[in-house]
Structure formats: C-alpha cells, structure tokens
Steps between C-alpha positions, in 0.01 A plus 500: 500500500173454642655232726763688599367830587103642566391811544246573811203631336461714796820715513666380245757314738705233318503186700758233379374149308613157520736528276691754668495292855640259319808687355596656840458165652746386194737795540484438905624164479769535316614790658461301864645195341922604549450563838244218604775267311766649702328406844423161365878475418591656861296255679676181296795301481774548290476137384046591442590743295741279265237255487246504137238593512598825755263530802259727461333527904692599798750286686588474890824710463417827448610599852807320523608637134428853634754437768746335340470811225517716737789445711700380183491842350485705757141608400431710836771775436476458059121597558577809731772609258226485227259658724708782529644497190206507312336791696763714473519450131108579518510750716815699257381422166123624614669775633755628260233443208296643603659828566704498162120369284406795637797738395494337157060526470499841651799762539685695213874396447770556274579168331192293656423316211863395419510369862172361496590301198846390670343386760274280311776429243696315823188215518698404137759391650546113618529474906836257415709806350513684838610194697834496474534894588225525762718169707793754415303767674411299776806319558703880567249575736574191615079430550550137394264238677317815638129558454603883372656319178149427386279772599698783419471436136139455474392814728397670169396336147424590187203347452360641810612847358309476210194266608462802772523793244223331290308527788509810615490683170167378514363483801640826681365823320766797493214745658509319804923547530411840394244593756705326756807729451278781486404446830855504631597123446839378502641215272510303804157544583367508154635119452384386833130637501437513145705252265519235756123429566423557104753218462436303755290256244817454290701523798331151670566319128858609479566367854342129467669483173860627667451270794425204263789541282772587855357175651552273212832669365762244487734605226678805671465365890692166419779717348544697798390296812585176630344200679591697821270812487286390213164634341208212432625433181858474571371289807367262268770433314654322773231212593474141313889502525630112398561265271094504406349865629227396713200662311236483778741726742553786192132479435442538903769829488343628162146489703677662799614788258163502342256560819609850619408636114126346565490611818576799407204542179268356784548802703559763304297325166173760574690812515742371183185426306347832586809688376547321183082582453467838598825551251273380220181700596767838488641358203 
C-alpha cells in the first residue's frame, strides 16, 4: 500500500507509487495491444500472417492494404453512411431521453410508474424477436437498403430513458422547475435553460456511449442494407472475398472503420472526461 499510494505530508495530496505505474502501464498495454496487432496485420501479407510464429512489427504494406480495403468495400461512402448514421442516432436518443428522463424524474402523471416500468421491461426482450416484424415494417414502407431503415428505430431507447431519469432525479432539484415556472417559464423553456445544462454531464456520457454502439452495430444494418449503400460494418463484410479471405486487407478495412472512433475521443476526449467527472462530483 505504501508502494502504491503516499500521502504528501504537506496537504495531504495522494501521489501514486510504483506499484500503481505499473498496473496502468499493465492495463495500457493490453488495452493498446488489439489495435497495435491490427496495424501490424494491415501492414502484412496475407501469406506473413499464416506464417508461425505471427509477426509482431510492422510490414511495408500498410498503404497498399488501405487501398485495396478501401476501394473493395466501398469504404468512402460506408464511412459517411456511418457518419451520419451514427449522429443522428446520437443526436435522437440524446434528445428524446432526455426530454422523457425528465418527464419520468420530474412531472406528475397518471400511470408513470406503469410506463416507466414498461419501458424498462422492453430492455428484457432479445433484439432477434423484433427482426422479423421490424423488416415487415420496413419492407411496406418500402425503406429497404435505405439509411432510414436503421436510424429510425434507434432515435429513442430504453436504456437512455432510464439511464437519463436516474440522472436527473438527482441532479435537478424540483425548486429550481418550481421557481422557473413561477417566473413565467414555459415547458419549452424550462427544458432548454434548466434541465438541459443540469444534464448536460449525463448528457455527454449517453452520447459517446450511443455513438459507440451506432458505429459498431452490425446485427440490424446487415439485415436491412446491402453492399450498395452500406454502413462500416456491413462494408466489411464484403472484403477478403476468395477461396482464402485475405486477412491483411480485412485487418486494413477493420483499421479504416476503427480511426474515425479515435479520432473522435481525441477531440472531444477533454470535454467527455469532464462530463463523466463533474457527473460524479454532483453525484
């Protein structure tokens, strides 16, 4: 314990040991470790990669895997389909949430609780039992091998719902909703100036975990897109085709799918981190 953790005799500060450098270097590593074995893979040779023992340092053909991934799978247009996609899934479910959290935390309904506990009752039921009537659906509306197929569905979840609600029965005090409609507030305005900046903490969690999940959805896109307007995952699908699936060109595609995800924690990262932490602080 001593190794791990001392106390500043000063201000009391805890500064971490050598022990606990040495577990996040541990944890680091194998957390890096998919993903640095992926580029190795990208940058080989099908024929490398068969080879025993495996290669475990980058190869010349990272760049020429990259192409050949992505004009195999069509990577430009699957990765702007995800793009937009996945934001407008974000966008909805942080959205809608948000506003029914708040209707569920706050406001005085007949039959809230027996909705409130349908709505979590639905996250009991397997994702395969709605397939067959949700193509059905989709299929009369003739939306098939349209981007509207997927998003649609997802605008709203349950988990969202509920993960919102637990929030905001916390974090938002009824005296300031009160003191807000005394001063002439609307419901409008109450939700935009006072439940959406109390949530916003929640809010910034809810959306990486949304986008996360819409990017690397696979089950429900492959149902109802094709190869010719396809998300990332359905893109994928497609490359390695042959006799032996050429390993080094997936790997390039899966790396090509995984990039815009850590671009996207490098830039927003800060402000996700600060929202997750100032959650805990009002927790």
């Amino acid at each position: 314990m001593k190794g791990a953790m001392r106390a500043n005799r000063a201000g009391g500060q805890l500064h971490a040991g050598k022990f606990a450098y040495a577990v996040l270097i541990l944890f680091t590593a194998g957390s890096l470790f998919p993903l640095v074995w992926t580029a190795v893979a990208a940058s080989r040779t099908n024929t490398r990669l068969a080879e025993t023992p495996p290669p475990f340092w980058f190869g010349g053909n990272l760049f020429r895997n990259l192409e050949l991934a992505w004009s195999d799978a069509n990577m430009g247009l699957a990765l702007w389909n995800t793009l937009l996609v996945a934001g407008t899934i974000t966008v909805g479910t942080v959205l809608f949430s948000t506003i029914a959290g708040f209707a569920f935390a706050k406001l005085r309904f007949r039959f809230r609780n027996l909705l409130l506990l349908l709505t979590i009752g639905t996250m009991m039921i397997p994702p395969q039992l709605s397939v067959v009537p949700l193509f059905m659906v989709v299929a009369k509306l003739e939306w098939t091998n349209q981007l509207q197929a997927v998003v649609l569905p997802t605008l709203v979840t349950a988990f969202g719902v509920f993960f919102m609600r637990q929030y905001l029965t916390e974090a938002l005090p009824t005296e300031i909703i009160e003191a807000a409609r005394v001063d002439g507030a609307s419901s409008l305005r109450v939700v935009w100036h006072v439940v959406f900046p109390a949530a916003r903490p929640a809010m910034a969690v809810l959306g990486l975990l949304t986008f996360v999940q819409a990017w690397n959805d696979f089950f429900w896109p492959i149902i109802a897109l094709t190869q010719d307007n396809p998300t990332v995952q359905v893109a994928l699908t497609g490359l390695g085709r042959g006799y032996i699936p050429d390993q080094s060109v997936i790997m390039a595609g899966a790396l090509l799918g995984t990039l815009p995800l850590l671009l996207a924690f490098t830039v927003f990262g800060k402000q996700i981190v600060g929202g997750i932490m100032q959650g805990a602080v009002k927790g």
